[in-house]
N, C-alpha and C positions, 0 to 999 in steps of 0.2 A: 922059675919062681913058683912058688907052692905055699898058697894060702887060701884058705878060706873065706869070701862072703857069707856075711848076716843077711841074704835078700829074701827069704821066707818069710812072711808072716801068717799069722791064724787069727781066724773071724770065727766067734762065736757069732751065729744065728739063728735069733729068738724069736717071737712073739711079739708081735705089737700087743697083743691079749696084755702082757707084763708092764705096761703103761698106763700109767691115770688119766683119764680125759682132760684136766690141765695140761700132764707133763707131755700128750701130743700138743696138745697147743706150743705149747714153750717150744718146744722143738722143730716147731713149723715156723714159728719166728726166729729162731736163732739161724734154720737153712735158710731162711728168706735171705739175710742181711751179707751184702755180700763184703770177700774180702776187699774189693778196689775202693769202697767209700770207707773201712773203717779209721778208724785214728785209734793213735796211744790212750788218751783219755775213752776211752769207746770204755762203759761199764759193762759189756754182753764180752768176758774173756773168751769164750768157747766158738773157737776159729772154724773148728774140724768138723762140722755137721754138713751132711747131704742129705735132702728129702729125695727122693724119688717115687713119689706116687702111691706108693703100696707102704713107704716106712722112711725108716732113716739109715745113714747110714756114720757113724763116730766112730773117733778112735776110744782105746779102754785105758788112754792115757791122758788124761785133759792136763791142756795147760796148768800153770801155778792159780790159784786164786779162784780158777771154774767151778772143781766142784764145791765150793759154799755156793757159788749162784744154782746148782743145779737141784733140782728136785729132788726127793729123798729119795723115789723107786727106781728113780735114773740111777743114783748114786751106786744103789744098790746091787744093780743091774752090772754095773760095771766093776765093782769089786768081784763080783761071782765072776764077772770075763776074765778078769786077773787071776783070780782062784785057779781058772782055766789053761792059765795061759796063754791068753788071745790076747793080740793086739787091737783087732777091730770089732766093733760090735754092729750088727745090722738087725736091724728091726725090722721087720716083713710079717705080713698078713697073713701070709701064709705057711710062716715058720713052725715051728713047733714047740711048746710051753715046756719051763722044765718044773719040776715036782716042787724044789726049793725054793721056788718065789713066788710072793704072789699074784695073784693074775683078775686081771678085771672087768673080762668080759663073762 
């Protein structure tokens, strides 16, 4: 038998710098909420979020209906992961900024 697995993926990793002081908030409440309490009716679509201390950590795939809820430099953010080719996007403090976005620290 001779086939191939899709089990690679690629993580862009950026700047929290690239985040508006709302859209960490937002993002700090969306890792909060976990998935064992949500329901179907839950208005917060965006399942895929992890905080860990220093950032987040998303996919650069949101569900149907997320990104209208999500913040426009989020939005943003994550088109360029696309652009990239990334599946996931991680946010870190200590990442590094990139030219074409911009940044808000």
């Amino acid at each position: 038998m001779d086939f191939k697995l899709d089990t690679k993926r690629s993580i862009l990793d950026i700047s929290t710098g690239h985040l508006s002081f709302p859209s960490r908030d937002w993002l700090n409440e969306q890792s909060a909420i976990s998935l064992a309490f949500r329901t179907e009716a839950d208005e917060r679509p965006v399942a895929s979020i992890a905080g860990f201390g220093y950032g987040w950590f998303l996919t650069a795939h949101p569900p149907e209906g997320a990104r209208e809820v999500m913040p426009d430099d989020i939005n943003r953010i994550l088109e360029y992961a696309r652009a990239q080719q990334c599946d996931y996007v991680v946010f870190d403090r200590d990442a590094d900024t990139v030219d074409e976005l911009p940044s808000f620290e």
